[in-house]
MMTF fields as JSON, N, C-alpha, C and O atoms, coordinates in Angstrom:
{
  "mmtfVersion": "1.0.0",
  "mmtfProducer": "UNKNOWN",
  "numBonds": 247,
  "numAtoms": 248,
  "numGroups": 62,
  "numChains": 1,
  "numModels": 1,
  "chainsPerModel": [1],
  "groupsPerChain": [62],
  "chainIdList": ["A"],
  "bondAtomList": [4, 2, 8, 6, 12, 10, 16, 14, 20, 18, 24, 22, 28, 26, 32, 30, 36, 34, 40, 38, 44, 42, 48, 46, 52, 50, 56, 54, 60, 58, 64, 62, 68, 66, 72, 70, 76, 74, 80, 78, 84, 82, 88, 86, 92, 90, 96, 94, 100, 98, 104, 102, 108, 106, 112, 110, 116, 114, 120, 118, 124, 122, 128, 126, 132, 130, 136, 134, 140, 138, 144, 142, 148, 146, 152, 150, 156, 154, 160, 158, 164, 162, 168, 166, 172, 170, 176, 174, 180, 178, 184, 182, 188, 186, 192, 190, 196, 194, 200, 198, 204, 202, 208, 206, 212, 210, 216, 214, 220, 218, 224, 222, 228, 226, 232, 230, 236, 234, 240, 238, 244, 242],
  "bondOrderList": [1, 1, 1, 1, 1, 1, 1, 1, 1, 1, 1, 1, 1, 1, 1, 1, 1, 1, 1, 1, 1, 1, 1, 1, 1, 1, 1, 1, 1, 1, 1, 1, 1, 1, 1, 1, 1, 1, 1, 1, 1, 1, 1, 1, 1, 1, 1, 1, 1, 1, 1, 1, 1, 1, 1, 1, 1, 1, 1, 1, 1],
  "groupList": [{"groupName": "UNK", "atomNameList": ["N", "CA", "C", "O"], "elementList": ["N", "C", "C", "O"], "formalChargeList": [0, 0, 0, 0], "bondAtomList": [1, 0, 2, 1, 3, 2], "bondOrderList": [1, 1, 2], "singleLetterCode": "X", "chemCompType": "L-PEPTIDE LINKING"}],
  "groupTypeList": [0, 0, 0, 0, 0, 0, 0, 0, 0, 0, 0, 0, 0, 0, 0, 0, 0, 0, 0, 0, 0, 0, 0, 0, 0, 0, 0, 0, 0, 0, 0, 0, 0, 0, 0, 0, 0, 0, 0, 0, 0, 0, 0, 0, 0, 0, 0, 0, 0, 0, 0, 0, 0, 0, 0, 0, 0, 0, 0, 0, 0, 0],
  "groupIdList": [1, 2, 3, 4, 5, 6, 7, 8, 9, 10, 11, 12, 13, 14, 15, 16, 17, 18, 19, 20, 21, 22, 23, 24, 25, 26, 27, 28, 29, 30, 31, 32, 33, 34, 35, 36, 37, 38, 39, 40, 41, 42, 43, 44, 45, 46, 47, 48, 49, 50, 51, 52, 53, 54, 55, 56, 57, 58, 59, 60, 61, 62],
  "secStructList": [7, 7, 7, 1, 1, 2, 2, 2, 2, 2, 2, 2, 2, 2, 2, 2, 2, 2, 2, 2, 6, 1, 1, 7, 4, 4, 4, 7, 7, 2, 2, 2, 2, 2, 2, 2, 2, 2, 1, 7, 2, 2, 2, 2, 2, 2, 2, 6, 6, 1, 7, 7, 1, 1, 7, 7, 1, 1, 7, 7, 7, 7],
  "xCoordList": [54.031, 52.885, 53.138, 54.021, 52.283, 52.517, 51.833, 50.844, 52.616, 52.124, 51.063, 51.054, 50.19, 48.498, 48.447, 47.504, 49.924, 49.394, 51.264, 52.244, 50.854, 52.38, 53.336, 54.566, 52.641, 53.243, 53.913, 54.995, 52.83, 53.432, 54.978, 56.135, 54.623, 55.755, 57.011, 57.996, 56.791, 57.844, 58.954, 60.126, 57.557, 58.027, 58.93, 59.951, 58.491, 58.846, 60.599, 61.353, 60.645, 62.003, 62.607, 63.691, 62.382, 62.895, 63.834, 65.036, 62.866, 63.156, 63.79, 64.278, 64.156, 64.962, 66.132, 66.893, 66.424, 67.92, 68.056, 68.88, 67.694, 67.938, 68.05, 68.9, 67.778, 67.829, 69.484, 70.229, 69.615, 70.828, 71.819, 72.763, 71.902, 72.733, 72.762, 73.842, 72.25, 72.461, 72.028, 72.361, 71.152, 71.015, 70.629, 70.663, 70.318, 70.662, 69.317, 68.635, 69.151, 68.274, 67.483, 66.284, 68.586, 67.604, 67.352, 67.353, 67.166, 66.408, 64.835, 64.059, 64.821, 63.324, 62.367, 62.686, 60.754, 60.014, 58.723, 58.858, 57.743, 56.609, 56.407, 57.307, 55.351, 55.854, 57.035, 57.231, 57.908, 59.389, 59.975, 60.676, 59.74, 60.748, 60.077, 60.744, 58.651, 57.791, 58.365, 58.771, 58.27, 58.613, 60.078, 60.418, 60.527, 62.296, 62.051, 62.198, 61.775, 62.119, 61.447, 62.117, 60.018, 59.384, 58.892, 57.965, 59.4, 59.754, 61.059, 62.089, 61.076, 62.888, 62.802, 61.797, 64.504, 64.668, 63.924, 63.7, 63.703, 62.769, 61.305, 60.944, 60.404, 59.3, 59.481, 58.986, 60.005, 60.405, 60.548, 59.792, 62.113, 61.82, 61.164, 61.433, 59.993, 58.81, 57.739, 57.212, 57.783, 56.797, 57.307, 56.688, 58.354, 59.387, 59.319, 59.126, 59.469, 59.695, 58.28, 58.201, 57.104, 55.326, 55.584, 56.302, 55.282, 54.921, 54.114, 53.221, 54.44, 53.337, 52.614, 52.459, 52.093, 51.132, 49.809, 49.673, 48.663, 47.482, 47.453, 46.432, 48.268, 48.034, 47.634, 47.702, 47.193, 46.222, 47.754, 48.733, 47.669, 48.767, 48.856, 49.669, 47.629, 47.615, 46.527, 45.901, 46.126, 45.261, 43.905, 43.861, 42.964, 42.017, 41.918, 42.407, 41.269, 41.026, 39.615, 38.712, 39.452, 37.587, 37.177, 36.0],
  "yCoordList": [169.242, 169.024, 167.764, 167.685, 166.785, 165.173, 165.458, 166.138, 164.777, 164.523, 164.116, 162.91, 164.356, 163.838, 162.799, 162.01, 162.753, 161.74, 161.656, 162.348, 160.11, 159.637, 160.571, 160.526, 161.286, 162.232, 163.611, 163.902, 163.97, 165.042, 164.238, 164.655, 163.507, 162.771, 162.971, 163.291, 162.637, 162.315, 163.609, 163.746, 164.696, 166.055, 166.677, 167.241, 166.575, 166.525, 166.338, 167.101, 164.989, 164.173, 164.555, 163.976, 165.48, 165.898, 166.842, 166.644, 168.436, 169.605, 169.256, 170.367, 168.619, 168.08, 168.296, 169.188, 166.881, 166.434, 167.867, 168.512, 168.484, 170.203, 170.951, 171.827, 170.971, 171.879, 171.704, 172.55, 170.02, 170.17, 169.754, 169.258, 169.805, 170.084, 168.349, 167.773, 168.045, 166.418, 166.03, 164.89, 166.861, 166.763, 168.628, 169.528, 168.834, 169.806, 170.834, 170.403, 172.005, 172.609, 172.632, 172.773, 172.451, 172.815, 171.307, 170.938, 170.63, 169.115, 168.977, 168.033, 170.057, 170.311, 170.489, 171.225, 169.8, 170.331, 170.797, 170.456, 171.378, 171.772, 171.636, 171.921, 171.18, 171.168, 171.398, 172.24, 170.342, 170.161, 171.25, 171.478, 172.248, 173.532, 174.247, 175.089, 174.482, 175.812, 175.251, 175.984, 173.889, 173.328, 174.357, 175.218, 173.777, 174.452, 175.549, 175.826, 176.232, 177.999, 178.098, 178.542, 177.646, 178.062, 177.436, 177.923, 176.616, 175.595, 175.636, 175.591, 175.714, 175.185, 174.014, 173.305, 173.586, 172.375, 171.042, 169.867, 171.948, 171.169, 170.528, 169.351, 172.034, 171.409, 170.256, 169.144, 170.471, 169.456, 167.787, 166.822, 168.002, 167.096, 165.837, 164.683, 167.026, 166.435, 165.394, 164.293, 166.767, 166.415, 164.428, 163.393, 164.622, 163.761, 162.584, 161.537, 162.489, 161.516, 160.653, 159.514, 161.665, 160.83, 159.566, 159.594, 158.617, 156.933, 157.191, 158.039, 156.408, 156.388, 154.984, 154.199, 154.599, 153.536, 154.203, 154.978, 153.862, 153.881, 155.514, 156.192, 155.872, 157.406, 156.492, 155.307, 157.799, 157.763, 158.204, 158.523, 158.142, 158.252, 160.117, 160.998, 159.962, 162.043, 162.203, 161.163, 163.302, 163.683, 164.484, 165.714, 163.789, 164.151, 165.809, 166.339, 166.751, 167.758, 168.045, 167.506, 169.306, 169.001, 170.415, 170.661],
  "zCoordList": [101.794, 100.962, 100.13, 99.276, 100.456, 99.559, 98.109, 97.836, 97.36, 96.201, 95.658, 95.904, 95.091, 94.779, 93.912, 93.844, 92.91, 91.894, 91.855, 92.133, 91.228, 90.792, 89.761, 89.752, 89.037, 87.687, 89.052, 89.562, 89.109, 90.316, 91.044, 91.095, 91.321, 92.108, 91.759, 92.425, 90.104, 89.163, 89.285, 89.636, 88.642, 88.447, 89.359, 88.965, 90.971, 91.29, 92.076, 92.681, 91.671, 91.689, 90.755, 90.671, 89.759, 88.481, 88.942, 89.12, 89.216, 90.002, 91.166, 91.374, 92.057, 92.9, 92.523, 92.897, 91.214, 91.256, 90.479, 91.128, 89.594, 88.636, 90.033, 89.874, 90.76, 91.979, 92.798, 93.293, 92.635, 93.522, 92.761, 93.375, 91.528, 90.047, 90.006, 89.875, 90.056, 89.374, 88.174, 87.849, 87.152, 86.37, 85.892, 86.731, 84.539, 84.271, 83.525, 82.595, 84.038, 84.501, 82.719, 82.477, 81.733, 80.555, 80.039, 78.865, 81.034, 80.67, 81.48, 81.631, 81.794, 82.666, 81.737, 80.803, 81.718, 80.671, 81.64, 82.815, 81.383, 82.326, 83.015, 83.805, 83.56, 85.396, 86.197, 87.072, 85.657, 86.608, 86.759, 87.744, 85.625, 85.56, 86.022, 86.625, 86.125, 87.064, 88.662, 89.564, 88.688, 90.645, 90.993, 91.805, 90.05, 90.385, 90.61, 91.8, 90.081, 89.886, 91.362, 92.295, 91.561, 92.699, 94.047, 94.694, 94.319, 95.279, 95.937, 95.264, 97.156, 97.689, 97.761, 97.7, 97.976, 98.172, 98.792, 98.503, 99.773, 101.324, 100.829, 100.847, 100.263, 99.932, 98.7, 98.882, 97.789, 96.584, 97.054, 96.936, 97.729, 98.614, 99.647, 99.978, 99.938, 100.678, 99.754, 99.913, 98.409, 97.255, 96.94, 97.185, 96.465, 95.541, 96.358, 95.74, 98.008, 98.596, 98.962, 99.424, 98.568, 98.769, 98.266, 97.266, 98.581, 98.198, 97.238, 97.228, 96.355, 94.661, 94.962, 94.027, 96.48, 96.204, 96.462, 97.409, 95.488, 95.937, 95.123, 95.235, 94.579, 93.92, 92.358, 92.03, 91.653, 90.301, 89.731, 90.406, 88.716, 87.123, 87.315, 87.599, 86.994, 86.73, 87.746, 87.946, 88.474, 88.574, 88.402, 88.442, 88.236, 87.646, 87.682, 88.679, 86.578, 86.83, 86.97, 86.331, 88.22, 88.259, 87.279, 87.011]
}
């Protein structure tokens, strides 16, 4: 599942490196820390590695 917006992206790449201990799980703030807990590696991954060209900052909410 690709990332919709560059922030997602981020979050993403956040919950990643907290996932595979590269950085440390109580440096996670909203988003990043709901991804971790409930995401595996793989999908995160997938998320984290989307290209941030042509994506919006945040994505709009409808």
């Amino acid at each position: 599942m690709p990332a919709k917006s560059q922030a997602q992206q981020k979050a993403a790449g956040a919950a990643l490196a907290a996932k595979r201990g590269d950085m440390s799980k109580s440096e996670l703030k909203g988003a990043s820390r709901s991804m971790e807990k409930s995401m595996s590696e793989k999908e995160l991954h997938k998320m984290a590695s989307t290209s941030r060209k042509n994506k919006p900052e945040h994505n709009a909410k409808k």
